[in-house]
C-alpha positions in Angstrom: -68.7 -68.6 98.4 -67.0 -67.7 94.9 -66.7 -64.4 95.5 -64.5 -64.5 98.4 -62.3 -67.5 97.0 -62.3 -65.3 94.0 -60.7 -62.4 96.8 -58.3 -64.9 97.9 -56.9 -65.8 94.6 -56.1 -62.0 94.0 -54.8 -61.6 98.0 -52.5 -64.6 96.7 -51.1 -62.6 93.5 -50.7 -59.9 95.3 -49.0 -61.6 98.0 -46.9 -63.1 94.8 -45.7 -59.8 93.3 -45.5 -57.7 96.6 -48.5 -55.4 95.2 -49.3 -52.2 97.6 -52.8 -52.6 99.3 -54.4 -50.1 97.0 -52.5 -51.9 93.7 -54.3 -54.8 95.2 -57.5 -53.4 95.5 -57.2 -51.9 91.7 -56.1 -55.8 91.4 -59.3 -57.5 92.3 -61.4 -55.1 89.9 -59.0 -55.4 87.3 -59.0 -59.3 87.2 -63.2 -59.1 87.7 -62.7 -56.9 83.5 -63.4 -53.3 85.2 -61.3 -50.5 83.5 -59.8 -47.6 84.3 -63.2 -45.4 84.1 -65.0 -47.9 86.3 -61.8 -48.2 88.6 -61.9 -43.6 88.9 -65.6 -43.8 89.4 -65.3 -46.9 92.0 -62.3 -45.4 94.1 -62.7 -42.0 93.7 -59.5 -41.6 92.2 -58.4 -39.7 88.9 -57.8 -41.3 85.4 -53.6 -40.7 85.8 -54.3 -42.2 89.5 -55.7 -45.2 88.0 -53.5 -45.7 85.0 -50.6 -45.1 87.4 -51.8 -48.3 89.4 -52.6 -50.0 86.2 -49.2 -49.6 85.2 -47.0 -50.3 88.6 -49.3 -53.4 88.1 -48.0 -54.6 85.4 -44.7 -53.5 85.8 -44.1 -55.9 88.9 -46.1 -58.7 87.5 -44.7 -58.5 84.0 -48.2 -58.4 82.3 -48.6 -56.0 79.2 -52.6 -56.9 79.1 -55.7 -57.2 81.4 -56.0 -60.1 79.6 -52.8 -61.4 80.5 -53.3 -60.4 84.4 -56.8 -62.6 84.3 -55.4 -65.4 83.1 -52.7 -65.1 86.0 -55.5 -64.4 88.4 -57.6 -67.1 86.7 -54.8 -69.8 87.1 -53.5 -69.1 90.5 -54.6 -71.9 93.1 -55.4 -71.3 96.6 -57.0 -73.9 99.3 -61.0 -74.0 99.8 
């Protein structure tokens, strides 16, 4: 099913860059195009919560964009 190889590619990043399991969790909604709104409203966290994660994020994965964290996500390879 593609959503859970979809999981697995963002377990693998965040295997890669020794994310936390909730930065990894903020991961796989971050890499699906959510925001920060939908990410407060989804966890039940608050806005400097989520942009805290955001930013520990890319801090260890050396991303400046959710674009640029897709395309990491996009590109990763895992096995079927």
């Amino acid at each position: 099913e593609g959503g859970r190889y979809f999981r697995r590619k963002c377990e693998a990043i965040s295997d890669r860059y020794l994310l936390s399991a909730r930065e990894s969790e903020v991961l796989f909604y971050l890499a699906k195009g959510f925001n920060a709104q939908y990410l407060q409203e989804k966890l039940f966290i608050s806005e400097g919560t989520a942009k805290t994660h955001i930013r520990h994020i890319y801090g260890k994965m050396n991303v400046h964009s959710q674009q640029e964290l897709m395309r990491i996500v996009n590109e990763v390879y895992v096995d079927d």
